[in-house]
N, C-alpha and C positions, 0 to 999 in steps of 0.2 A: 504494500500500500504506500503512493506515494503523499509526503507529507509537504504543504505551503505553508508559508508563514505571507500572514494578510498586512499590509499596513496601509486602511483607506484613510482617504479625507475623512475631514467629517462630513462634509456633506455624500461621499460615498458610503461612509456607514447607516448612515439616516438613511437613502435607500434600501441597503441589506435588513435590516433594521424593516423595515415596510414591507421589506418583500418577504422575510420568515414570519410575519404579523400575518401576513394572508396567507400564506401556505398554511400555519398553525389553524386558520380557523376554518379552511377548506378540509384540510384533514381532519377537525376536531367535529367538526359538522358527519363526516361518512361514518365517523366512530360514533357520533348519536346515532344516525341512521341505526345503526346495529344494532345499537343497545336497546332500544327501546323498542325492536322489533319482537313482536310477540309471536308464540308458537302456532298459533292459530289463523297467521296469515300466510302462513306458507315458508320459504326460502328469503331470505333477507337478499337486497340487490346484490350481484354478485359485480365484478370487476366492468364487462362490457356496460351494465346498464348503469352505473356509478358513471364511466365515461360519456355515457350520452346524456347526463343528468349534468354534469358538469357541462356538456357543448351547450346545454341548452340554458344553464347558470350563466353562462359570458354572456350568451344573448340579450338576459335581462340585465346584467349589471354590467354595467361600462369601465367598473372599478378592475374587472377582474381579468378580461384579456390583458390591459397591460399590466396588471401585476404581478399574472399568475401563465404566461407565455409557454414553458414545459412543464407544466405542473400533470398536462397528460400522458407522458411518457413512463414506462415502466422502467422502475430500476433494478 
């Protein structure tokens, strides 16, 4: 694994900064999804339909394609 050492502006940290604020609350949102998914509905969204739940979140919010640009990519 290779390792960086960061050293932004402040003003490039305020972005980084912005941009793990919205990741945190995009992912923190699929992990409600889940949890509160009850046994009586069936199978909780699985991966594909999370992604199309997410293409159709940028739609509405304007906030989120620029903040959140490969946030669909699997790691």
């Amino acid at each position: 694994m290779a390792r960086f050492r960061m050293c932004p502006t402040s003003e490039q940290a305020g972005v980084m900064l912005g941009h793990c604020a919205h990741a945190r609350y995009v992912w923190n949102l699929a992990v409600e999804q889940h949890a509160h998914w009850y046994k009586g509905r069936g199978a909780a969204p699985g991966f594909a339909e999370q992604c199309r739940q997410l293409t159709e979140a940028r739609r509405d919010n304007a906030w989120l394609p620029r903040a959140m640009p490969m946030c669909s990519s699997r790691h």
